[in-house]
Every structure is written in structure tokens, then in C-alpha cells.
C-alpha positions as CSV (number, residue, x, y, z in Angstrom):
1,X,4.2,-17.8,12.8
2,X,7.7,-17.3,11.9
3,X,7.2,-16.5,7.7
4,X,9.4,-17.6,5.0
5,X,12.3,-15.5,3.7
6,X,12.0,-15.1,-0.4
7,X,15.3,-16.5,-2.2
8,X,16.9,-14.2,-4.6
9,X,19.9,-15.4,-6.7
10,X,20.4,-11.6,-7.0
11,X,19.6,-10.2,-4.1
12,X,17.3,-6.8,-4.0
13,X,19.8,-3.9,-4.4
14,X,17.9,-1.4,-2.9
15,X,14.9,-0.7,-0.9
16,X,11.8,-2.1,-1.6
17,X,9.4,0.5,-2.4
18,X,6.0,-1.9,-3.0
19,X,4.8,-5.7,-3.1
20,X,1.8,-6.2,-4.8
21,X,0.3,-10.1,-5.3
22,X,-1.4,-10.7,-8.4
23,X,-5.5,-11.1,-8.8
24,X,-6.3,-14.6,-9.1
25,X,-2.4,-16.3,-8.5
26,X,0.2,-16.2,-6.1
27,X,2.9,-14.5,-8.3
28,X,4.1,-11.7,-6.5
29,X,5.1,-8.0,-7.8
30,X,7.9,-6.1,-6.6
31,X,9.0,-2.6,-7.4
32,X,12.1,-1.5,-5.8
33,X,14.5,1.8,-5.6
34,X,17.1,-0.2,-7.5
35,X,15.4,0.2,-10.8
36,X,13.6,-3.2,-11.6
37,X,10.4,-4.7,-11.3
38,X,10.5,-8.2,-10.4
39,X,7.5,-10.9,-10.3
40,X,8.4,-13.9,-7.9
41,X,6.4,-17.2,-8.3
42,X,5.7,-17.1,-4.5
43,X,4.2,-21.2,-5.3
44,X,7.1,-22.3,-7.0
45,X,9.8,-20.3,-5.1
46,X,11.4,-19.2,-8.1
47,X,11.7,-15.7,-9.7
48,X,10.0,-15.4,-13.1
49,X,11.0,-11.9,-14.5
50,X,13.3,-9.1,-13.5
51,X,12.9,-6.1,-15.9
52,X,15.3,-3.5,-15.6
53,X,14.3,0.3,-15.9
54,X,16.8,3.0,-17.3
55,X,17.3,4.3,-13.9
56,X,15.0,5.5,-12.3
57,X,13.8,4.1,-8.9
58,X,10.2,2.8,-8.9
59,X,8.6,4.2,-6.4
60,X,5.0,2.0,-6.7
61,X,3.6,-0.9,-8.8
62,X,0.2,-2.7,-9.6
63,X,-1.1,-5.6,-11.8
64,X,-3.0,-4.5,-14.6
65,X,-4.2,-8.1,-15.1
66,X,-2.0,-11.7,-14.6
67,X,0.0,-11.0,-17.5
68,X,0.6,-7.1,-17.4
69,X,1.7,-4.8,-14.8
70,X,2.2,-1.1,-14.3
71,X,5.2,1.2,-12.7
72,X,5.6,4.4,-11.3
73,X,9.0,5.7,-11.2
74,X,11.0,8.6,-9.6
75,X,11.6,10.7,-13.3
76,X,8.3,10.7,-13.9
77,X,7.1,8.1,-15.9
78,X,4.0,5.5,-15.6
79,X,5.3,2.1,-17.2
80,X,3.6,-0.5,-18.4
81,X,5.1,-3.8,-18.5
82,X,4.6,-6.9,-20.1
83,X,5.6,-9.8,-17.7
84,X,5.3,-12.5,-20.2
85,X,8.0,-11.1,-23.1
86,X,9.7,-8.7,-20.3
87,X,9.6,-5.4,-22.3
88,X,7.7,-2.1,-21.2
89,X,6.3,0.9,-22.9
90,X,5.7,4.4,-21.1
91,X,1.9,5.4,-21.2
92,X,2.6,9.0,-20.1
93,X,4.9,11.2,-17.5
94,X,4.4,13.3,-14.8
95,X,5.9,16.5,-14.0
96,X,8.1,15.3,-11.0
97,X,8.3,12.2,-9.3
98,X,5.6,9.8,-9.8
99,X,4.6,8.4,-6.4
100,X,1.5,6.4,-6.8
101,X,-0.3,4.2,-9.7
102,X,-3.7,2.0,-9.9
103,X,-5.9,0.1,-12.3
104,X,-9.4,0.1,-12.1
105,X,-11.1,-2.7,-13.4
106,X,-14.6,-0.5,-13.0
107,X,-13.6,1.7,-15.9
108,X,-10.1,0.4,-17.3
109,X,-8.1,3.1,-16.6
110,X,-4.8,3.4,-15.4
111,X,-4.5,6.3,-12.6
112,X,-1.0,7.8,-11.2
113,X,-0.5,10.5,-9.0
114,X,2.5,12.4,-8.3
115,X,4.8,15.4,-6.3
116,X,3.7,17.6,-9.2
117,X,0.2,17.8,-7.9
118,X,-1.6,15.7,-10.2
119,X,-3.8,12.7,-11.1
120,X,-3.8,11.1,-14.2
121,X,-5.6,8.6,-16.0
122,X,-5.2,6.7,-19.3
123,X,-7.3,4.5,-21.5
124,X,-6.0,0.9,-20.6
125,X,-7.7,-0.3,-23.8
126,X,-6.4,2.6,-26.3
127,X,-3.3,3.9,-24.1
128,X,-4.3,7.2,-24.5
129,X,-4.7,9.9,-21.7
130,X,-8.6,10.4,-20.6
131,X,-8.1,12.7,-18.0
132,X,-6.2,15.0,-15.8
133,X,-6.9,16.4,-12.3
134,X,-4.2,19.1,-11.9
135,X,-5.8,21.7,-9.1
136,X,-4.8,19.8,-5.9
137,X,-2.9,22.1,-3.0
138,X,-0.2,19.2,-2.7
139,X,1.9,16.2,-3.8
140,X,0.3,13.0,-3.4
141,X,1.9,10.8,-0.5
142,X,-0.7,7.5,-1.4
143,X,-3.5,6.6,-2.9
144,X,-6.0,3.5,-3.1
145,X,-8.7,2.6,-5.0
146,X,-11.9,1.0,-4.5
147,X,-14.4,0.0,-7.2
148,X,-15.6,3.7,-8.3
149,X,-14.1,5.3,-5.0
150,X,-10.3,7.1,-5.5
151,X,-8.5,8.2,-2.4
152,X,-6.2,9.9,-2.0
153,X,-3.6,11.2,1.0
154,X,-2.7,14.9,0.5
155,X,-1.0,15.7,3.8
156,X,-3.2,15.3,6.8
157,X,-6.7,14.9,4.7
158,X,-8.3,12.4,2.5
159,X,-10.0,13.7,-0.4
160,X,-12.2,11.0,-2.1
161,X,-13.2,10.8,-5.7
162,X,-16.0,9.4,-8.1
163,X,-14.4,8.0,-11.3
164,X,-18.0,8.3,-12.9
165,X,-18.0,12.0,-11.8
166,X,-14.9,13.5,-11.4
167,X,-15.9,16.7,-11.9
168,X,-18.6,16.5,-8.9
169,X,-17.9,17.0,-5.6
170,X,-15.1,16.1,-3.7
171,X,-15.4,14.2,-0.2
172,X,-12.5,15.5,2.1
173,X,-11.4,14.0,5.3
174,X,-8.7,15.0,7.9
175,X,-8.3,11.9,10.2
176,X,-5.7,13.7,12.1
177,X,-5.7,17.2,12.8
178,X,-2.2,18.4,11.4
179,X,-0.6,15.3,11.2
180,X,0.7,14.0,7.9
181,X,-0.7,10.7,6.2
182,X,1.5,8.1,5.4
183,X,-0.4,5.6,3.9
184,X,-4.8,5.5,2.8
185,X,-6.2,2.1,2.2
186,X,-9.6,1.4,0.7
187,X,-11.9,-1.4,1.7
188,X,-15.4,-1.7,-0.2
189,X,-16.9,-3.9,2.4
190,X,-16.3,-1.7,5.1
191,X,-17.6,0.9,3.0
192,X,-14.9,3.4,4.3
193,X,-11.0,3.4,4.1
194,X,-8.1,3.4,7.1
195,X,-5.1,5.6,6.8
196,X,-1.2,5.6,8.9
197,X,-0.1,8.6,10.0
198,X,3.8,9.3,10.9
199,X,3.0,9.8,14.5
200,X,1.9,5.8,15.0
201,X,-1.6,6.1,14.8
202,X,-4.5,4.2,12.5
203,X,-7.8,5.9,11.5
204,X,-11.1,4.3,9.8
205,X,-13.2,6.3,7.7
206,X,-16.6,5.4,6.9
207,X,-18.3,7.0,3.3
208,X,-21.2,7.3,1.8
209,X,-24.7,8.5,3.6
210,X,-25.7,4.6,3.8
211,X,-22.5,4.6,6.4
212,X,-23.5,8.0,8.5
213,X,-24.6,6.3,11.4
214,X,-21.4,4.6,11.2
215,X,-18.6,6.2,13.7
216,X,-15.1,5.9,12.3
217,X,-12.3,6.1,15.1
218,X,-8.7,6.6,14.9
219,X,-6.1,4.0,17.5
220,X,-2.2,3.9,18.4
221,X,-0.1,0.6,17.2
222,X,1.7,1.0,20.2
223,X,0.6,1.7,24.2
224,X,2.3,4.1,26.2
225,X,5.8,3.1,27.6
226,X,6.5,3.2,31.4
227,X,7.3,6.5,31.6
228,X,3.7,7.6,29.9
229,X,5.1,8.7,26.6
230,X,3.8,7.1,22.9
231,X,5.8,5.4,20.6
232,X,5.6,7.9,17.7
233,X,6.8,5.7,14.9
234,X,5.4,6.1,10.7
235,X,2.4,3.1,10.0
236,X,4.1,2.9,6.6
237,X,1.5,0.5,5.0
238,X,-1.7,-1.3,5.9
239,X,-3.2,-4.3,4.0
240,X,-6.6,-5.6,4.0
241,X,-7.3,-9.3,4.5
242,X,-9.7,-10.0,1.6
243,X,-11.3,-13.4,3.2
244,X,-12.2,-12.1,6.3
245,X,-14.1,-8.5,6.6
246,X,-12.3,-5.6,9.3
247,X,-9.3,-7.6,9.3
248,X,-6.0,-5.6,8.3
249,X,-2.3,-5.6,8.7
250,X,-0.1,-2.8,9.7
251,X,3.6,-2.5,9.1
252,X,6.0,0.5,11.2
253,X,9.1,1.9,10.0
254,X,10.7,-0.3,13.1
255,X,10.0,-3.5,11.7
256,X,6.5,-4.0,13.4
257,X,3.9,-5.9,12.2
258,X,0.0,-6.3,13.7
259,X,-2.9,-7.9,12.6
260,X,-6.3,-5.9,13.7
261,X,-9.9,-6.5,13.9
262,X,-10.9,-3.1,13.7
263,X,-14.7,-3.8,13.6
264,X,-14.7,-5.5,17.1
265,X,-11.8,-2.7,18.0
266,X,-8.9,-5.6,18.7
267,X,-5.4,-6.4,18.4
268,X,-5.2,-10.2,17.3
269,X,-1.3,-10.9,17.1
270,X,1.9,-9.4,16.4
271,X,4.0,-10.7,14.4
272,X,8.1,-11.0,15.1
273,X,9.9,-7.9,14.5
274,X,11.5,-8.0,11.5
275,X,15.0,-6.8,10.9
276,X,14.3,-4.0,8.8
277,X,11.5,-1.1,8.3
278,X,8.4,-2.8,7.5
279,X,7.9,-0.9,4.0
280,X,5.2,-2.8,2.3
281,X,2.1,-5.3,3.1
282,X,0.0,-7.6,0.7
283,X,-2.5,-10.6,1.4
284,X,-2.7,-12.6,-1.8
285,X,-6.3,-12.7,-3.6
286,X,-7.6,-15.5,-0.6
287,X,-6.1,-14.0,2.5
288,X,-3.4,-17.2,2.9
289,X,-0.7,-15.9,2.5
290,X,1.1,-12.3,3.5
291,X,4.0,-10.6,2.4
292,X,6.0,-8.5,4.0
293,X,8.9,-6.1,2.7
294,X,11.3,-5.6,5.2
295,X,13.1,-2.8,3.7
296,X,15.0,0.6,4.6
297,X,12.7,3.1,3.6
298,X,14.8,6.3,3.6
299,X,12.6,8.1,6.3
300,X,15.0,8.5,8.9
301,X,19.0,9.1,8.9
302,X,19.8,5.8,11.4
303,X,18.3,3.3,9.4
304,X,19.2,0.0,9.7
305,X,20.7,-0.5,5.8
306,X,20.7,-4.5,5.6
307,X,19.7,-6.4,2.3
308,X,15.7,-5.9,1.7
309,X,14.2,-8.7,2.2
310,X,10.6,-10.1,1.9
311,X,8.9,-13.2,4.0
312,X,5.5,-14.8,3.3
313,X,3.7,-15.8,6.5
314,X,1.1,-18.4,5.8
315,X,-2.0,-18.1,7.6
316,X,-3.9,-19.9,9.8
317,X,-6.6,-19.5,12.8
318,X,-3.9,-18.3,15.3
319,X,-3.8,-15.0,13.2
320,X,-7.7,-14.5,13.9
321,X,-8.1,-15.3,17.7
322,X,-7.8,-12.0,19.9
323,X,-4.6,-11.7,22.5
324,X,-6.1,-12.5,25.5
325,X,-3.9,-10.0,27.5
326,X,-4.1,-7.4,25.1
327,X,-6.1,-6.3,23.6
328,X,-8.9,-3.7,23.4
329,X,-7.5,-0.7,21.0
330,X,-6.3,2.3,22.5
331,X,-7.4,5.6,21.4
């Protein structure tokens, strides 16, 4: 289960901030804190594009389609890249950092959030803005989207959104009494979303009144040590397996990584620790193949500051059988 480690003739300067793989290939997207975006040919082991920025750290990234991909960087600015001639044009810019950025296939629109408390969107087909949602209480920390369903992480609550009504009424959660959010991921056939917190612990959400009789529940990544205490360490992302339903990956800021079955509440296998912060997940469009960032992540002052470095596990059946030992979640 040992994955691969991604070969870079120039190496990653800086941490990793996002790996996103493509819709229907295996290229993979990386934004980074070192200014580029770069899209690796995970089949062909080769790099394909790096496309420098003019300075600014990119603090997320998405595909727009195979051949276009979007940025969100620390000045500000949403970027929108074209991966096949390497150049980039800004759609629009935010007041303060930009932390988050999507593109919904639903309505074509490309949505960013950022520290200045506000979500954007932007005609993908005119590149003009559409829309802005400026009275939120708070930054946004992440966000995810899932056909017609934005969420997104304001501190401790998750407050979800109708693109077709964004005016209407706004569904808030609080997984987590008083405990910040790292990371919210969406999952339209669960019909609900999970989120990380920075104390170690995983929550699912259900939506929707079709899903009331539904009970979400929240779980630790780690048990309790032998002397009773928990291992209080950020989930810093979570990644759905797309082939096979309530399966999901979650990645700590001490280079952990587990795969759950949170519909039958199981652990199914950790994977080696990596050397690094585990900063970012993705399964590629069939659930083969995952990658994970292993990346400082500039959470905490001892860090471990080594090279990023990414690895793609390839999956098989071991990754879906439960730990016999283990493995009932804890709440």
C-alpha cells in the first residue's frame, strides 16, 4: 500500500496548498504557496505545465474543464488558467486573501470565497461577475460544492446554500460546539457533507427533509492514548471515494492518513505515515488512484519543513475490507 512518490525536475518550493485530479483524466492539479500551478500527467509520470504567478501564494485550485483551470491566491485574485497555451487571465479580486474557489457545472459559474467575508461568483461563459454574497460574520476557512448545494465552513458552523436561490434561506450547521472547522466536504450521494475540525474529530451532516430521519454523527481519527487523553491533531482535508458510496479519506497535520466507511461507522486501513503534514487529498474521477500532499502546512511553529512531496496510492480491495482489530468508530 506503500504509494508512489511524484518526480519533479524542480522540486515544489513551498507548501502544497491543494491537489485537485482532473474530471475525466488522470492529470493532476497542484496549487502551491510557491506561486505556481502545476498539472502532472499522473499516467505518464511527466509534468505537463508549470505556470508561474507574480507572487502571490495560491492558496486553492479547481478544474474548470480538462483544458482550463482556476486559482485562488493570497493578494486576492481568482485566476483563470489555460493549461494548454500556459497563460492566465484574472476574473475578479477579492478584498483580502482569497482562500477558496469552485466551478459548478450546474450553472457555470466560478465561486470564490475569501478572509474578506465574501462569496463571489462569475459567468464562466461571459467572465463577468453574477453575484456577490458579502453579509457573512466571518472569513471563509473551506468550502465545497455539490450539484446546486454550496457549503461553506465559517468557524465552527456550516452554512449551506442554493445556487438557484441564493437569496432564500440559509441552512446552518454547527457540527462542533465552539470548535473551529478546518475542512467541509460535500457528497451528493450521501445527501449530506462531512467536515475536520482542529481538535481531531470528523462529523457527517445529512440535508434536505428527504434525509431527516437520517442521524449524522461526529467520530475521533484517533483513540485515546494510555493515559486516557485524545490526540487533538487538525483533519486538514477529507476526500470522497467516487466509485464506492460512504467511503472517504482523511489526512492530519501529522502525516496521517485513514480510509472510512462512515455509513457502516468503520475504519478500513491506515495508510503509512507520511513524512510531512498531510495537507491535501484527491481520488481521481474512478476512485483508483489517490493523491496525497504531504506538505508543511504552516499551522503549527515545529513543523517538520522537508520538500513537499505528493504520492499516488493505487487502489485495490485491501483499501475496502474493515481492520479486524479495529475498528468500530469512536465517538
Amino acid at each position: 500500500m506503500n504509494g508512489s512518490c511524484l518526480n519533479f525536475n524542480n522540486p515544489i518550493r513551498d507548501a502544497i496548498s491543494r491537489v485537485r485530479f482532473a474530471p475525466t483524466s488522470n492529470n493532476l492539479l497542484i496549487s502551491s504557496w510557491d506561486s505556481s500551478l502545476r498539472l502532472y500527467d499522473v499516467d505518464k509520470c511527466e509534468l505537463r505545465l508549470e505556470a508561474p504567478t507574480e507572487g502571490a501564494a495560491l492558496l486553492d485550485c479547481c478544474f474548470e474543464s480538462e483544458s482550463t483551470a482556476l486559482s485562488a491566491d493570497s493578494d486576492g485574485s481568482i485566476l483563470r488558467y489555460d493549461m494548454r497555451l500556459g497563460n492566465s487571465n484574472a476574473m475578479g479580486k477579492h478584498d483580502d486573501l482569497a482562500t477558496c474557489v469552485e466551478y459548478s457545472e450546474e450553472t457555470c459559474q466560478i465561486i470564490s470565497s475569501g478572509w474578506d467575508k465574501k462569496i463571489m461568483f462569475w459567468d464562466a461563459r461571459s467572465a463577468s461577475s453574477v453575484g456577490c454574497l458579502s453579509n457573512l460574520v466571518v472569513g471563509v476557512e473551506s468550502m465545497s460544492l455539490s450539484a446546486f448545494s454550496l457549503m461553506v465552513a465559517l468557524k465552527s458552523s456550516v452554512h449551506t446554500y442554493d445556487l438557484r436561490y441564493l437569496n432564500g434561506t440559509v441552512q446552518a450547521k454547527e457540527p462542533f460546539m465552539d470548535i473551529h472547522i478546518k475542512c467541509v466536504r460535500s457528497n451528493s450521494d450521501l445527501g449530506g457533507f462531512v467536515v475536520g475540525s482542529t481538535d481531531g474529530r470528523v462529523a457527517l451532516e445529512y440535508l434536505g427533509k428527504s434525509n431527516s430521519q437520517k442521524d449524522g454523527y461526529a467520530f475521533r481519527c484517533h483513540p485515546k492514548d494510555k493515559n486516557g487523553r485524545y490526540h487533538l491533531v487538525a483533519v486538514n482535508d477529507i476526500a470522497f471515494n467516487p466509485s464506492s458510496c460512504g467511503v472517504l479519506v482523511t489526512g492530519d497535520n501529522e502525516g496521517h492518513v485513514t480510509i472510512w466507511d462512515v455509513l457502516n461507522r468503520k475504519r478500513l486501513v491506515e495508510l503509512p505515515r507520511y513524512p510531512n503534514s498531510v495537507a491535501s487529498l484527491a481520488y481521481n474521477h474512478g476512485g483508483e488512484l489517490l493523491a496525497v500532499a504531504s506538505s508543511y502546512t504552516y499551522q503549527e511553529a515545529n513543523e517538520r519543513e522537508e520538500l513537499p512531496q505528493i504520492f499516488v496510492h493505487h487502489m485495490d480491495d485491501s483499501h475496502f475490507k474493515s481492520v479486524p482489530a479495529s475498528s468500530s468508530i469512536k465517538k
